[in-house]
LUMFIRO-743108 format. One record per residue (C-alpha): x, y, z; residue in one letter. Coordinates in steps of 0.02 Angstrom, whole numbers, plus 50000, padded with zeros to 5 digits. Each point is the difference from the previous one (the first is absolute). Last residue first. Example, Ala and Ser with C-alpha at 12.3 -4.5 7.8 and 13.67 -1.06 7.14 Angstrom:
<sites>
506844994750357S 499314982850033A 
</sites>
This chain:
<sites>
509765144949406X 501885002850009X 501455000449857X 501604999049970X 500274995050169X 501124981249940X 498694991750049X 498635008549917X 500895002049860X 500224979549979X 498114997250050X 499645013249860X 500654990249883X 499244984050066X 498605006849973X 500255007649838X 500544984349931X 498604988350064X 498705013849925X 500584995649830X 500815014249880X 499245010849883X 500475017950070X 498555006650012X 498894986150078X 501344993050107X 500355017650066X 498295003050033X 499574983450089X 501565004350127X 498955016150044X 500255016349931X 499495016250124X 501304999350123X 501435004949866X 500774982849975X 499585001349830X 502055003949952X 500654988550111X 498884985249954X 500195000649806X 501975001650054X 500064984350111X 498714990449855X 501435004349874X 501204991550102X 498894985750025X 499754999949817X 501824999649951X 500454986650119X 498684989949949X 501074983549975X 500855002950167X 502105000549998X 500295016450098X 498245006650055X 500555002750196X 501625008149920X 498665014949933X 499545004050179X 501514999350070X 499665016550086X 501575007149903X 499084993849846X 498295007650019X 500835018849990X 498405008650023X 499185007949852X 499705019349988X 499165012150156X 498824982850063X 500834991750131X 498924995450123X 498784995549867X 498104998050085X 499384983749967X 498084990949976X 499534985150039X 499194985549884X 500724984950090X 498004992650066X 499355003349844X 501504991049876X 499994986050114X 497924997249996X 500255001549802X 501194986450018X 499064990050103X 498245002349906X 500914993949868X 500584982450079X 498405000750070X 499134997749832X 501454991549906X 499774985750135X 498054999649985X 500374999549824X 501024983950002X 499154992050105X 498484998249891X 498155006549999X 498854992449887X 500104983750072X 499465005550169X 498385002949919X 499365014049883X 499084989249893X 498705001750121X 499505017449950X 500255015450061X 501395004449867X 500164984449890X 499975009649843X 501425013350053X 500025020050033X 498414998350108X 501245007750108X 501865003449960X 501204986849940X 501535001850126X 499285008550147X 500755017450091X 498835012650042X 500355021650049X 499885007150163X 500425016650016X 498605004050125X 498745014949943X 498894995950146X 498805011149964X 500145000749819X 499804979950021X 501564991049963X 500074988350144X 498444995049938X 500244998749823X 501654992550040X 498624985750057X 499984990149852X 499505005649820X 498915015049948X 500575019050040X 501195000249853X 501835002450031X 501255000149853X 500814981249950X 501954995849995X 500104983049902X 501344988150017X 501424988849927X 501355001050122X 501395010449961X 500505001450183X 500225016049984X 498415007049924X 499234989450145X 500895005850127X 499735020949927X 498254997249966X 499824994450170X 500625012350087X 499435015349924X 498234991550039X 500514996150162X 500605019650015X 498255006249978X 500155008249824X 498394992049912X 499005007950106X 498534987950002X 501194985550021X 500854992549873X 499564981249930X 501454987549977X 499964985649881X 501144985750038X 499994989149842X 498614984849979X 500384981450058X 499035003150139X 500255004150175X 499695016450079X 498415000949972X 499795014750117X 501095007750129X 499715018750052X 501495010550023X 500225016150110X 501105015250040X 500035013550150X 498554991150111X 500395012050172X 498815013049945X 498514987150014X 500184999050167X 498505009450064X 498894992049848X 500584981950081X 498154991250035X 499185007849828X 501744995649901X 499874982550065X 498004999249958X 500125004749832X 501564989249968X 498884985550065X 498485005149898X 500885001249845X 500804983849991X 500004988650163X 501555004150100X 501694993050020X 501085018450049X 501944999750012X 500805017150080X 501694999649969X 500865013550126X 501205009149878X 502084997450021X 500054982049982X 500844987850163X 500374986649845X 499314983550085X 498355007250019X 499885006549806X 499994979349937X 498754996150104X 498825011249945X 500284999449836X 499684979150014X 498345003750060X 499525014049883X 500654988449863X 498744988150077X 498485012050011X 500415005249821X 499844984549928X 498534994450092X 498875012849935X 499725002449820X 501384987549966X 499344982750108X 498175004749992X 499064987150104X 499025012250101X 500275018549988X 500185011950140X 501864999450059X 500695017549940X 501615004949998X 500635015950060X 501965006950024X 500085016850093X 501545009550033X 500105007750145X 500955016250082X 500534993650169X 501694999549975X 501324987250027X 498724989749947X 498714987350097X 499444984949873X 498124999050044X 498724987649954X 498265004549980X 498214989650004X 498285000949933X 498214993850085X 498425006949952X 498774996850147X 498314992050056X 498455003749963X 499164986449892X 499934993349842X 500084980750014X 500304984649878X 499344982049947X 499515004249811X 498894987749946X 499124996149832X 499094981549947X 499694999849826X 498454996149895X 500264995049816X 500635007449835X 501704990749981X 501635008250051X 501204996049883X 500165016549925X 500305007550186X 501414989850036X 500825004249827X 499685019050049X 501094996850159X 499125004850156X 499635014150113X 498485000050089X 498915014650083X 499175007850146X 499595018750039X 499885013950133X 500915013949908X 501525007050082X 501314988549977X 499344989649830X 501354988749942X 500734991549861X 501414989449949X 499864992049828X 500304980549973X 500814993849853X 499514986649892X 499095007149886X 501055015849984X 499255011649850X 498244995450101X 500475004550142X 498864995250155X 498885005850141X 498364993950053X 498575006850109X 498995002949867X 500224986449924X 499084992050141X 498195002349951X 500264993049834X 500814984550125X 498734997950079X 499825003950182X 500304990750185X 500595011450119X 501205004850136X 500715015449996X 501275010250119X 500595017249943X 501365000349867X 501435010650036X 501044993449869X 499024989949853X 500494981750053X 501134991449892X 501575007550026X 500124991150163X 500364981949902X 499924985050029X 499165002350157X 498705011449910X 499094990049891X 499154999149850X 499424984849912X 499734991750190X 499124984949952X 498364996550117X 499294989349867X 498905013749952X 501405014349941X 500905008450139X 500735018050014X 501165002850141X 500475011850159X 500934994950170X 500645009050140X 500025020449940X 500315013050120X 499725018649973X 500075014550116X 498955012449974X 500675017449914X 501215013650071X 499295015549943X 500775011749887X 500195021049963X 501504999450124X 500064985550094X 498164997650098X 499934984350119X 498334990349947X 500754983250027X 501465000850130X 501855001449950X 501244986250054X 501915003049964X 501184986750008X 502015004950044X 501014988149904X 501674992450036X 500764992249835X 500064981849926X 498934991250102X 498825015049989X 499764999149830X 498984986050042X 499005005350159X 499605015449855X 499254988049860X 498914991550159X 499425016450044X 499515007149824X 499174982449976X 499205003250168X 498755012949948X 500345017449908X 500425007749830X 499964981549928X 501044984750028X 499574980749958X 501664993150043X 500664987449860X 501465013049949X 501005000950164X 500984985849985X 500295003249821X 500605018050002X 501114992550149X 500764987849886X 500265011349882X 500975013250119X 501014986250055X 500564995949815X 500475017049960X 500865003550165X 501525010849923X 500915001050126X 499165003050197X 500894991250151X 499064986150077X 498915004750153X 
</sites>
């Protein structure tokens, strides 16, 4: 395994190694997506039966798709699936027909304000079939007979999703969830599964603090399912992050949780106020990705979302203009390059007791203030040894003093590192 930097380019070419899979909220394409990711990290695959109850759900059918096109009289595929798996309505149930085409609009799916683009669509939990196809394709589509088939299966079988630990020096988790339920959708999707990847990596070579608990799961159902399967552990998930379109052009937006205190929400305004990154810091709503799940009022997880331009937030969301081309290495890097830092700031947030707390302690005698002699932040490290000294009361944390006094979480730290060796101060 190669050591982790800033993996922009690796990240890409994962996003477009996995992109041509055909996935959905079960069947293989979930499967083959997860053999992929794991080449790159160990991965423990869950299989839940059809019909299993999770929570106020029901794991659906199984569904498989081989093969699906529309073809005009000379036997000319106008629509077909193995150029694309966008265009087949998700879910569809088998057909195989001959009908006009009056009879087939119906069944067809385009954007008009996009000619040329191809929307995704699907219909779960309603026993339908369908086409999705670019509005140009459509316009050129003579009146005529056309030959439909959808080659696919909805059966029992199982919904499949996967996790990836990262043990702690404590076994209070934090929970990082992507979802891998949409076919050929390189941001909405892929993006996030690969900075996922690449987190994941990048936290086993630093022995963290938390247990990193990394979930690839179909949207909605999947998170559904994990929290119905783990309700007895539940109180170890401290903090939590879901990854979504985490790689366009578009600056990071973070949404809160529900509580809009949880400490990752603390967190991350304070990282990305910091790094003075362009960005947007959103309040919870209960629509979006599956922090709605984890945020339930039963559940009441602080898990907030992390993407760059949020959902539906851009023209080519779930569409086919959101290819591997939309994404670049560049964001993908800035994406887990900030989920890094705010990672850092999480796992070193303690909390101090002074040990010396009737006036100041003489710093200088413990060679405290010669450890600063000739740095260019001399004056702020000094400053961050006297912030920390007079919050170390057992009730401030090292995200406190940073917060009120102004100065970078680094700083504090290593501040309090410095006290902490010298017995100023104890956790």
């Amino acid at each position: 395994m190669a050591p982790v930097t800033g993996f922009g380019e690796e990240m890409h070419e994962l996003v477009r190694r996995m992109y041509p899979l055909c996935r959905s909220i079960t069947g293989d394409g979930v499967r083959a997506t997860l053999d992929i990711v794991g080449e790159y990290v160990p991965l423990q695959v869950h299989e839940v039966p059809t019909g299993t109850r999770v929570l106020d759900w029901t794991v659906p059918q199984e569904w498989n798709i081989r093969d699906a096109y529309v073809a005009d009289r000379t036997g000319r595929r106008v629509v077909d699936f193995a150029a694309s798996s966008l265009h087949v309505l998700g879910y569809s149930v088998p057909v195989s027909a001959t009908m006009p085409l009056s009879e087939l609009r119906g069944h067809l799916h385009t954007l008009p304000d996009h000619p040329s683009w191809v929307p995704y669509r699907t219909s779960y939990y309603e026993p339908e079939w369908g086409f999705c196809l670019a509005q140009e394709t459509l316009d050129a589509m003579p009146d005529g007979e056309y030959e439909v088939r959808i080659d696919s299966t909805l059966a029992d079988g199982h919904l499949t999703y996967a996790e990836h630990v990262v043990p702690g020096q404590v076994a209070d988790e934090v929970i990082v969830s992507c979802h891998v339920c949409h076919p050929s959708l390189a941001n909405d999707n892929l993006a996030g599964v690969a900075v996922a990847t690449y987190l994941a990596r990048a936290l086993a070579e630093l022995n963290p603090y938390h247990t990193y608990r990394f979930l690839f799961a179909p949207g909605t159902i999947g998170a559904i399912t994990w929290l119905a399967r783990n309700a007895e552990r539940i109180d170890r998930v401290k903090h939590g992050l879901v990854l979504a379109c985490a790689g366009d052009r578009g600056e990071l937006t973070y949404k809160q949780s529900r509580r809009g205190d949880a400490e990752i929400d603390r967190v991350m305004r304070h990282v990305l106020a910091a790094s003075e990154r362009p960005h947007t810091i959103r309040e919870f709503t209960p629509y979006g990705y599956d922090e709605r799940q984890f945020c339930s009022p039963g559940f009441d997880l602080g898990v907030g979302s992390l993407s760059r331009t949020p959902y539906a937030g851009y023209p080519e969301y779930h569409t086919s203009a959101d290819d591997p081309d939309f994404v670049t290495p560049e964001a993908l890097a800035d994406t887990l390059a900030l989920c890094r830092e705010a990672f850092a700031v999480l796992d070193g947030n303690r909390r101090y007791v002074n040990l010396s707390p009737y006036g100041e302690p003489q710093l200088g005698r413990r060679g405290l203030y010669d450890s600063l002699g000739g740095r260019s932040d001399a004056k702020q490290a000094q400053m961050a040894m006297l912030w920390v000294l007079s919050l170390s009361d057992g009730e401030h944390s090292l995200l406190d003093v940073a917060e009120r006094s102004g100065l970078p979480f680094g700083t504090v730290a290593a501040a309090a590192d410095a006290l902490h060796r010298a017995e100023l101060i104890k956790a």
